[in-house]
ZADO-1210 file (C-alpha; in nm, 4 decimals, padded with zeros to 6 digits):
<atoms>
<atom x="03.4516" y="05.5948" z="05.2568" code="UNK" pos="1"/>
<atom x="03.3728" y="05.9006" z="05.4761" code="UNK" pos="2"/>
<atom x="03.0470" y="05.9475" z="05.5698" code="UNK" pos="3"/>
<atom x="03.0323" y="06.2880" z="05.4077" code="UNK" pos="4"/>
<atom x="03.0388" y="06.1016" z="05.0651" code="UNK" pos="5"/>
<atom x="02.6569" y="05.9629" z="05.1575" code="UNK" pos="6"/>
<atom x="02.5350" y="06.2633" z="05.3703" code="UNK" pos="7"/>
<atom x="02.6210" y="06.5392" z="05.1085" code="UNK" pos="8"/>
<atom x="02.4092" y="06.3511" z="04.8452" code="UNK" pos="9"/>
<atom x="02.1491" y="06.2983" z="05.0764" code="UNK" pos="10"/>
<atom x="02.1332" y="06.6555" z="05.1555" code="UNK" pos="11"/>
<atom x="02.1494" y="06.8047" z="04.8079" code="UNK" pos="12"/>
<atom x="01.8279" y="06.5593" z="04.6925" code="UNK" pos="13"/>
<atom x="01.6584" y="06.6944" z="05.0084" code="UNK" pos="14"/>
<atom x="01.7020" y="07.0493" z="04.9449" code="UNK" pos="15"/>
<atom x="01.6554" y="07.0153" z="04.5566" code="UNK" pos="16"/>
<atom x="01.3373" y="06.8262" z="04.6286" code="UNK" pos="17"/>
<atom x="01.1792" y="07.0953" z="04.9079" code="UNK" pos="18"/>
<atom x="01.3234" y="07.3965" z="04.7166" code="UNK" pos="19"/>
<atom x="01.2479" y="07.2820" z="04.3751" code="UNK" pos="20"/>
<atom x="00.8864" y="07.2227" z="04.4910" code="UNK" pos="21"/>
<atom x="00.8463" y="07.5899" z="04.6728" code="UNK" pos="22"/>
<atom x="00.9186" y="07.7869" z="04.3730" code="UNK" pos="23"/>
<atom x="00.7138" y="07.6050" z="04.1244" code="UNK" pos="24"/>
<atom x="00.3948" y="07.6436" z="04.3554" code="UNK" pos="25"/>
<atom x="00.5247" y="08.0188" z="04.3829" code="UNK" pos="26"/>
<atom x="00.5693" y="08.0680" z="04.0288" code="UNK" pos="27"/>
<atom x="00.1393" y="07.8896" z="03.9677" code="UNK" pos="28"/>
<atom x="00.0439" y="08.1210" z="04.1844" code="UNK" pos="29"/>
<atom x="00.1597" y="08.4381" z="04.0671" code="UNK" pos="30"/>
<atom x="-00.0588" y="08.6519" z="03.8478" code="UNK" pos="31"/>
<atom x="-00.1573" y="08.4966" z="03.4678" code="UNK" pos="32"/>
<atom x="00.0055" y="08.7446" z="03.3074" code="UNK" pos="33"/>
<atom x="00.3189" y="08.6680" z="03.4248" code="UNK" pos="34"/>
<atom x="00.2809" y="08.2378" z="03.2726" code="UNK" pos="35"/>
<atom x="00.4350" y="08.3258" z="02.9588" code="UNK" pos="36"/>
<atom x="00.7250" y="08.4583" z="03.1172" code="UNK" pos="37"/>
<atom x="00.7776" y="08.1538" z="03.3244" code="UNK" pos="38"/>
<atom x="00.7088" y="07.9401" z="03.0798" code="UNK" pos="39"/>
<atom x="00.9599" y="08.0904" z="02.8194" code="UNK" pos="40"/>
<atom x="01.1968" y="08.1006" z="03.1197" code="UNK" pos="41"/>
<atom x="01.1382" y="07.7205" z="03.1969" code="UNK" pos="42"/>
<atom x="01.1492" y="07.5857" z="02.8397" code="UNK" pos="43"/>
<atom x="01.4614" y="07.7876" z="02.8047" code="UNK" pos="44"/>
<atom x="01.6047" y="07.6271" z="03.0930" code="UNK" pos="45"/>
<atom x="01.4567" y="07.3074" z="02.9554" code="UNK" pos="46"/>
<atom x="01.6751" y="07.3411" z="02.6632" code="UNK" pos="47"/>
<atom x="01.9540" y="07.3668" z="02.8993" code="UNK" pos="48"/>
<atom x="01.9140" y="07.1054" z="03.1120" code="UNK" pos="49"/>
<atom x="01.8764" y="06.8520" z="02.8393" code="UNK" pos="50"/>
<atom x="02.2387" y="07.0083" z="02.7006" code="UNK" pos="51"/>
<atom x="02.4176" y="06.9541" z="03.0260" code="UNK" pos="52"/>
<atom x="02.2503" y="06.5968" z="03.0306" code="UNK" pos="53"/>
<atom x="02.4154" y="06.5280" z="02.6973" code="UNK" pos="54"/>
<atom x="02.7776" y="06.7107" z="02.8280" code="UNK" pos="55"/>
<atom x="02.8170" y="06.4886" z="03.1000" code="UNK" pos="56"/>
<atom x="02.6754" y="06.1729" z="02.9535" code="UNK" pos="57"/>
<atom x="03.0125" y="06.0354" z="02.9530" code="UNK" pos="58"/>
<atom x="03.1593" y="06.2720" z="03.2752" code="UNK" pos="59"/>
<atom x="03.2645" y="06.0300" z="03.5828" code="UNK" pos="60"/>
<atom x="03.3678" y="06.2391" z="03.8186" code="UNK" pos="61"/>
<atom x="03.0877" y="06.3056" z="04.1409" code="UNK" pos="62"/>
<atom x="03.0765" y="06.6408" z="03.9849" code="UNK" pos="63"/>
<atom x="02.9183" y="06.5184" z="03.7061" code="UNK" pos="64"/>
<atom x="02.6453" y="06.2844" z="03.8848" code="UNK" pos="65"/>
<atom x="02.5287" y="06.6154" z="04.0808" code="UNK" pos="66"/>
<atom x="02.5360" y="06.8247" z="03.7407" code="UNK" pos="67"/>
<atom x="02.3672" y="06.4882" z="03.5273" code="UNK" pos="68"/>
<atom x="02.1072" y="06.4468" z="03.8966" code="UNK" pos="69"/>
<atom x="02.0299" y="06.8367" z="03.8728" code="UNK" pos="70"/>
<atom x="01.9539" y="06.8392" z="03.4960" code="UNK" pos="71"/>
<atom x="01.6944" y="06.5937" z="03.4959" code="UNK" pos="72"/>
<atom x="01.5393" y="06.7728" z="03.8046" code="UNK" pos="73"/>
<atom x="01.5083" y="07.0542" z="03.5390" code="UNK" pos="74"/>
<atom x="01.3716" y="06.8364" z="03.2549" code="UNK" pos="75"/>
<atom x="01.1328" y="06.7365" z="03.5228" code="UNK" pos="76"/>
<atom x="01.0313" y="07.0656" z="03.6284" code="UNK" pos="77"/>
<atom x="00.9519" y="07.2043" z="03.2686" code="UNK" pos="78"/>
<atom x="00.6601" y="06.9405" z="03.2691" code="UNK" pos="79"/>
<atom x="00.5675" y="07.0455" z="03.5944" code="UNK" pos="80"/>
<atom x="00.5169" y="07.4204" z="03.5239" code="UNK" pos="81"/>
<atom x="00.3443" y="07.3570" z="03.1671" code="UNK" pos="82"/>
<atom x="00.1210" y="07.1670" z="03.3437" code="UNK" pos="83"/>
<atom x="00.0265" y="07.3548" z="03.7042" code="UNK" pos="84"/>
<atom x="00.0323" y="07.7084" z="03.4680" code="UNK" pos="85"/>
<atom x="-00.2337" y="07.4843" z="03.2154" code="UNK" pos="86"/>
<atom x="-00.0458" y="07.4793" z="02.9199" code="UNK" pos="87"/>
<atom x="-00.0244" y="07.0711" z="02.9438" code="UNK" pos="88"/>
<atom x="-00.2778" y="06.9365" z="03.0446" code="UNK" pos="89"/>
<atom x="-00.5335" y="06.7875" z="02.8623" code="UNK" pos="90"/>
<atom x="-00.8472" y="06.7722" z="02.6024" code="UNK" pos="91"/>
<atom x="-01.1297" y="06.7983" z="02.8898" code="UNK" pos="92"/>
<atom x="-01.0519" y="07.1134" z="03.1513" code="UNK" pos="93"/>
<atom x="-01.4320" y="07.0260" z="03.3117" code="UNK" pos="94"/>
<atom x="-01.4808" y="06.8606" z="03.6205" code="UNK" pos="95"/>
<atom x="-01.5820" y="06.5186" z="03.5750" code="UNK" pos="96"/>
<atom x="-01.9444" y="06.4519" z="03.4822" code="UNK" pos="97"/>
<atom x="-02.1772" y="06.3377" z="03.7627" code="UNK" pos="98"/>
<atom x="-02.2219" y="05.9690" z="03.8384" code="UNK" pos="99"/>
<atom x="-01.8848" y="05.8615" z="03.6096" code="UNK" pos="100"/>
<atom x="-01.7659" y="05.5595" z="03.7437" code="UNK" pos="101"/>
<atom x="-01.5383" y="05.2864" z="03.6352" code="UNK" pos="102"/>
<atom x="-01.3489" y="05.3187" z="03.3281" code="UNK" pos="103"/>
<atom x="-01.5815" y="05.5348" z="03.1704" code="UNK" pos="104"/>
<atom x="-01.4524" y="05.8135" z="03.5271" code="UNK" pos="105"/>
<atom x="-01.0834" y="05.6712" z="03.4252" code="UNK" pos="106"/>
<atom x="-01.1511" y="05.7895" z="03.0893" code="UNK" pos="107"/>
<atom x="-01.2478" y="06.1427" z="03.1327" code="UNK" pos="108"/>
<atom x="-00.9795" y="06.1274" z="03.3847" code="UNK" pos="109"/>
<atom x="-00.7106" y="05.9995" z="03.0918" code="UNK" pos="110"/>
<atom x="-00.8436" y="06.2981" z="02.9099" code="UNK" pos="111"/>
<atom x="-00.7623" y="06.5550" z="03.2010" code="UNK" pos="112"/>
<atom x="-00.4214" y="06.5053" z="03.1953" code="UNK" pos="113"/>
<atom x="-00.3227" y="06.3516" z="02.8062" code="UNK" pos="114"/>
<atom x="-00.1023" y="06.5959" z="02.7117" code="UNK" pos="115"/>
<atom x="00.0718" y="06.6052" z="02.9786" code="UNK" pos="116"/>
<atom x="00.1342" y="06.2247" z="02.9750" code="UNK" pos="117"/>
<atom x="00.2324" y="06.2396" z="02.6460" code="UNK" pos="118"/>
<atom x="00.4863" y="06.5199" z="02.7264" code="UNK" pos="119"/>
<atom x="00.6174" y="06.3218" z="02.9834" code="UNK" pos="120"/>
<atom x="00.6864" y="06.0438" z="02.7024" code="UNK" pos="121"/>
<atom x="00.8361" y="06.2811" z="02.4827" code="UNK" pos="122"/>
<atom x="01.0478" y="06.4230" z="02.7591" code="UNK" pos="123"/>
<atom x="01.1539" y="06.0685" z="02.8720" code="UNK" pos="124"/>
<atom x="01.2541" y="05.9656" z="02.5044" code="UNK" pos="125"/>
<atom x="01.4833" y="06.3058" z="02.5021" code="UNK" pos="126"/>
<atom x="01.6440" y="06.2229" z="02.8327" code="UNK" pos="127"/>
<atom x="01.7233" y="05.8591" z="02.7434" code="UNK" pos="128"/>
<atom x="01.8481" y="06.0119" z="02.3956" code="UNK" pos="129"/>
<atom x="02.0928" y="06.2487" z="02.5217" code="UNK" pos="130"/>
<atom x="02.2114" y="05.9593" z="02.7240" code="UNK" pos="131"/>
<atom x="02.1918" y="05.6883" z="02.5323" code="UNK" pos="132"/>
<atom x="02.4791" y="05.4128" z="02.6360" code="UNK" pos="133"/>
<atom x="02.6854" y="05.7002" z="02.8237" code="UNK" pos="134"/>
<atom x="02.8748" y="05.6143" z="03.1407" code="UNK" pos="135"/>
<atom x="02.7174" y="05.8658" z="03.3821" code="UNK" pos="136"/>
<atom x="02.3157" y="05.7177" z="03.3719" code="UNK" pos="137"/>
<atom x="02.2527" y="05.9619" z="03.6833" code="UNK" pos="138"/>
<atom x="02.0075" y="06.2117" z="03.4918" code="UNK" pos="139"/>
<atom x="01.8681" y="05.9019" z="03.3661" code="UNK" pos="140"/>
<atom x="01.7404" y="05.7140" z="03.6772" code="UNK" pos="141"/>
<atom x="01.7035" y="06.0743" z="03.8297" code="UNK" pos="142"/>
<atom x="01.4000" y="06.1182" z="03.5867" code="UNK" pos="143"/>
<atom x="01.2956" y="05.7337" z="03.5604" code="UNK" pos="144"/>
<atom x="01.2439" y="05.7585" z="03.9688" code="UNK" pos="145"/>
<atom x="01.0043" y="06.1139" z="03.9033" code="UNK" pos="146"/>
<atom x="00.8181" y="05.9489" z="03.5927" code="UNK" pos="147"/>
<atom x="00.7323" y="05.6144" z="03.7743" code="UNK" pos="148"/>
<atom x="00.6675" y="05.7494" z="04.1249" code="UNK" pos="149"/>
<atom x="00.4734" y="06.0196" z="03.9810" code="UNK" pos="150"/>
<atom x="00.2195" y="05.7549" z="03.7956" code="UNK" pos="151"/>
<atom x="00.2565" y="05.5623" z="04.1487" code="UNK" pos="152"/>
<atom x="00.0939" y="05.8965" z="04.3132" code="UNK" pos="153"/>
<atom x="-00.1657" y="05.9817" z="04.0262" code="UNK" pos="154"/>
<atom x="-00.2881" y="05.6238" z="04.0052" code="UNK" pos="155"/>
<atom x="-00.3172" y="05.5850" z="04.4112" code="UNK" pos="156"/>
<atom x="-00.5110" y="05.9470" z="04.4207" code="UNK" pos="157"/>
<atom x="-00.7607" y="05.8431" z="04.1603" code="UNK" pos="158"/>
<atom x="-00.8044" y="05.5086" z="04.3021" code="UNK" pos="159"/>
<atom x="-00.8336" y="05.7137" z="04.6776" code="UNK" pos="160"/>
<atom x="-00.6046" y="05.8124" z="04.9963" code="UNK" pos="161"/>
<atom x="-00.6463" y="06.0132" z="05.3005" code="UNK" pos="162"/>
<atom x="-00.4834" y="06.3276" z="05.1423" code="UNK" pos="163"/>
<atom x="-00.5606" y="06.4498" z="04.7997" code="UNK" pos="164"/>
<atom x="-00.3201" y="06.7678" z="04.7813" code="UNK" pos="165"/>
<atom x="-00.5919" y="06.9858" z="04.6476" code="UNK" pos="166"/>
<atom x="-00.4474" y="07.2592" z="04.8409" code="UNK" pos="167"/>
<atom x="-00.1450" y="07.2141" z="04.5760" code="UNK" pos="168"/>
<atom x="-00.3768" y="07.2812" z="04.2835" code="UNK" pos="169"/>
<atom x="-00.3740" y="07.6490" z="04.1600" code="UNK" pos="170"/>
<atom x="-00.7197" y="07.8134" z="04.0724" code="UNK" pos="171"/>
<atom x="-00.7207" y="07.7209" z="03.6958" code="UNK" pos="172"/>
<atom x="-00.6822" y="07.3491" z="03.7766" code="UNK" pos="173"/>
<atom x="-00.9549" y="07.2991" z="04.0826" code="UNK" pos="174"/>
<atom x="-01.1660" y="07.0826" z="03.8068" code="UNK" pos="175"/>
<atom x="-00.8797" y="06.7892" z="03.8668" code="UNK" pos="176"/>
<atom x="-00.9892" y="06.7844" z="04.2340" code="UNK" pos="177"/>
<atom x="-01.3289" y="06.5813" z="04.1168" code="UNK" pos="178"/>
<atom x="-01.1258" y="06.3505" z="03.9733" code="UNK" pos="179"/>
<atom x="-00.9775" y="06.2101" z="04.2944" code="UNK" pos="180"/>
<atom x="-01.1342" y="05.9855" z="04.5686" code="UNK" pos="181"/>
<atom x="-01.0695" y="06.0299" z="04.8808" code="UNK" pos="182"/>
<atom x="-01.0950" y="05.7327" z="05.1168" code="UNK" pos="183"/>
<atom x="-00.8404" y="05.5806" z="05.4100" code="UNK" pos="184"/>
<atom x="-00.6945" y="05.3580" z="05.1440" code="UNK" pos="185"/>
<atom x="-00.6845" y="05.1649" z="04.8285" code="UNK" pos="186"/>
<atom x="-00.5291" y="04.8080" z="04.7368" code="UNK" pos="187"/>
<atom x="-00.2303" y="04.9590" z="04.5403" code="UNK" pos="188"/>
<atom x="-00.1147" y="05.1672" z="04.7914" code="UNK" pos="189"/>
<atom x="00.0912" y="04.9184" z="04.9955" code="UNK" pos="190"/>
<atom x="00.2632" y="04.7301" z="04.6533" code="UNK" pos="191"/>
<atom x="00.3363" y="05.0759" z="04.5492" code="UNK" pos="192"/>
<atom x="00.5124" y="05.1262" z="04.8519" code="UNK" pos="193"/>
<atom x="00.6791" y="04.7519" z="04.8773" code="UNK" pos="194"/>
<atom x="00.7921" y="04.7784" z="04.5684" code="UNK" pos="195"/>
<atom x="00.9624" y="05.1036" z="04.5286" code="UNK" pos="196"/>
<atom x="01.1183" y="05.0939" z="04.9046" code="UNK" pos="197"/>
<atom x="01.2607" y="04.7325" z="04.7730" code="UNK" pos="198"/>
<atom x="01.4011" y="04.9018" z="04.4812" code="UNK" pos="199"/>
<atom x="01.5246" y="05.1835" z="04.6957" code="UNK" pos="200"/>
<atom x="01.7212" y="04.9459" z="04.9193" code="UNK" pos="201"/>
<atom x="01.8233" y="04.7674" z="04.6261" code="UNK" pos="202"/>
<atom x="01.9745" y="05.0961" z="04.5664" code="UNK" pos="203"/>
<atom x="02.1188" y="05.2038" z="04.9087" code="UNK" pos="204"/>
<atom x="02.2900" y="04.8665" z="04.9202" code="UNK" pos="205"/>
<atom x="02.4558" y="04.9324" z="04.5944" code="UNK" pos="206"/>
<atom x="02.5943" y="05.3054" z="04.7545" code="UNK" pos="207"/>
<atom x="02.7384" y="05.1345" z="05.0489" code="UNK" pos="208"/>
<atom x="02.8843" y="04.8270" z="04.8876" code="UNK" pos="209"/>
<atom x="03.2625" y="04.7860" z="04.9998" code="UNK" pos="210"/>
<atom x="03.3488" y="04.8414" z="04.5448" code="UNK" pos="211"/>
<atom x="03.1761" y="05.1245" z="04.4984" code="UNK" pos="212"/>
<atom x="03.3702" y="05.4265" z="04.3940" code="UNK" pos="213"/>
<atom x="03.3233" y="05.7624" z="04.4442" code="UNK" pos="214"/>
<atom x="03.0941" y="05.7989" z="04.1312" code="UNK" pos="215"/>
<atom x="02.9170" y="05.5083" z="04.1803" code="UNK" pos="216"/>
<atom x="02.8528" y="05.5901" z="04.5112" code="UNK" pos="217"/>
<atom x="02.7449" y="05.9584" z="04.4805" code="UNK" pos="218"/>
<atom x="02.5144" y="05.8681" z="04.2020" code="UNK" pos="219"/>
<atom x="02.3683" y="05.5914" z="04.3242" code="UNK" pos="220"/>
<atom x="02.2758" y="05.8286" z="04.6866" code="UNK" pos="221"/>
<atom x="02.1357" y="06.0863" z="04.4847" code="UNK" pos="222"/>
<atom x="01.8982" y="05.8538" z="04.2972" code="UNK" pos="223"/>
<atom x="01.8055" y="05.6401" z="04.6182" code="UNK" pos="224"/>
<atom x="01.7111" y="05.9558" z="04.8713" code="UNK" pos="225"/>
<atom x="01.4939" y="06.0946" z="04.5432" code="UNK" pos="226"/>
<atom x="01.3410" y="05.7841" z="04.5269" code="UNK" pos="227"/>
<atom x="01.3698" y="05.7843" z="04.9153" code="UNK" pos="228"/>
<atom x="01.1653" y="06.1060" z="04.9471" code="UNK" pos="229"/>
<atom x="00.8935" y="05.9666" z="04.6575" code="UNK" pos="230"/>
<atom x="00.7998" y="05.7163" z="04.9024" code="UNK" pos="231"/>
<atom x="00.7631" y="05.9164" z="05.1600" code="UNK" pos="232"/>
<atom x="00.5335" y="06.1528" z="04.9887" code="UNK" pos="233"/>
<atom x="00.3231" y="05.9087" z="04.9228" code="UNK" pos="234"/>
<atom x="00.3250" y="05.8342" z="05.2818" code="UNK" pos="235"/>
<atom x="00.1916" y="06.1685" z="05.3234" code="UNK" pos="236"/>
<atom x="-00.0952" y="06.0638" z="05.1366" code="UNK" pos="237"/>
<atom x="-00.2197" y="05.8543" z="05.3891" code="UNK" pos="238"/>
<atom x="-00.1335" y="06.0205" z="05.6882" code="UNK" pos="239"/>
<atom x="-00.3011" y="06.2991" z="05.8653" code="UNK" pos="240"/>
<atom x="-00.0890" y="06.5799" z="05.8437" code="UNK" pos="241"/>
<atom x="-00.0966" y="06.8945" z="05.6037" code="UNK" pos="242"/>
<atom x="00.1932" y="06.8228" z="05.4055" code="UNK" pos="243"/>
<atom x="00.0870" y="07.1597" z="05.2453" code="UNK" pos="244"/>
<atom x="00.2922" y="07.3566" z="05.5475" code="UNK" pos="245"/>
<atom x="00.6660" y="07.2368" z="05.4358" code="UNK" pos="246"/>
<atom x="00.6211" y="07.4749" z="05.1127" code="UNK" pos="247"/>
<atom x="00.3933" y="07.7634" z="05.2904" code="UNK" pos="248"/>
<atom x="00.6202" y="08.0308" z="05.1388" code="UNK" pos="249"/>
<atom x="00.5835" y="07.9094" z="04.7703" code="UNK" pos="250"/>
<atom x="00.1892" y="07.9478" z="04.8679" code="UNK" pos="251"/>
<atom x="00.2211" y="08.3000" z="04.9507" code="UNK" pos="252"/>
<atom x="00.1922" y="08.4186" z="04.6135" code="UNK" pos="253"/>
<atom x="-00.1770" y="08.2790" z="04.5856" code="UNK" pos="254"/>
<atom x="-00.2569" y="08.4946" z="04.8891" code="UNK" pos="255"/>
<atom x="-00.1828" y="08.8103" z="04.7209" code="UNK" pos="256"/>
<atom x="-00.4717" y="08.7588" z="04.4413" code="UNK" pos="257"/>
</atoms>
């Protein structure tokens, strides 16, 4: 197969991923009396995404695995506006009380963010719905690879890394910063990492084995550079570099209040 057939994917996650990304942080940073605009817009767009999921549920052409991949991105970013705009989030918007350690600090922590885990459950349950036993699983996967990467990232900033993205949290949400640690590393950094770049090879092998079709192939790319770029985000989190300079422009808007 051309090498087109892999690079096209490859590119689409990447630009899905870093554009995707920019407009949210845009959109949390605008004034609040625009939120229930964006939120209408997103849930309506939401509603969409989780029809176009269900259209091509049984759609094999590579058309469909970019339509199926793009949807679930959408599903994904409803729960990522309700939340950064703070209508998700959880039962306890206070920063976490003073000398909270162990699973008493992972329990005010659990109560930071319940709704939104509990959205994320919901949304998961719809998505696997929609596509229950259909032959195009790309939405799927898409938003299996966000939910369980995402955990990875919370998990591995409450338990501590190099780089919290605080810089990523709008005004309303600075209280989550005291739930973080920040320290060089923690010990489920590196099986996070193992394990999901074994999965994503897993996956890359499957996209480049000789009976792939084009389907199967384009699907299976899409899913393995999302999961691709997940791992190296949470690269990011140990290394020392600003991450927060790749989406500068969807910062902007914070600047201007």
């Amino acid at each position: 197969m051309s090498a087109e057939l892999f690079l096209l994917p490859a590119l689409y996650t990447i630009f899905v991923w870093w554009f995707g990304t920019g407009v949210i942080l845009y959109l949390d940073g605008l004034p609040r009396w625009t939120f229930p605009w964006t939120m209408t817009a997103a849930t309506l767009m939401l509603a969409l995404a989780l029809g176009g999921l269900a259209v091509t549920a049984d759609d094999t052409r590579t058309t469909a695995a970019y339509l199926s991949f793009t949807c679930a991105v959408v599903v994904w970013g409803w729960q990522e506006v309700a939340f950064l705009l703070g209508y998700v989030t959880g039962s306890r918007r206070t920063p976490c009380p003073a000398g909270s350690v162990g699973w008493r600090r992972a329990g005010y922590a659990l109560q930071a963010v319940l709704h939104h885990e509990i959205a994320l459950v919901v949304l998961a349950a719809a998505v696997t719905a929609v596509t229950w036993e259909g032959a195009n699983q790309t939405g799927f996967w898409t938003f299996m690879v966000l939910w369980v990467m995402r955990q990875s990232a919370k998990l591995n900033v409450f338990l501590g890394v190099r780089n919290l993205g605080e810089a990523f949290l709008p005004p309303h949400l600075r209280y989550l910063h005291s739930y973080f640690t920040q320290r060089p590393m923690n010990g489920l950094f590196p099986i996070s990492v193992i394990a999901s770049s074994l999965v994503a090879a897993v996956a890359w092998q499957g996209a480049f084995a000789d009976g792939a079709g084009r389907f199967e192939a384009t699907a299976l790319c899409l899913v393995a550079s999302l999961l691709t770029l997940a791992i190296l985000e949470h690269g990011f989190m140990v290394l020392p570099l600003r991450t927060e300079t790749l989406w500068r422009w969807g910062l902007r808007s914070r600047e201007r209040q």
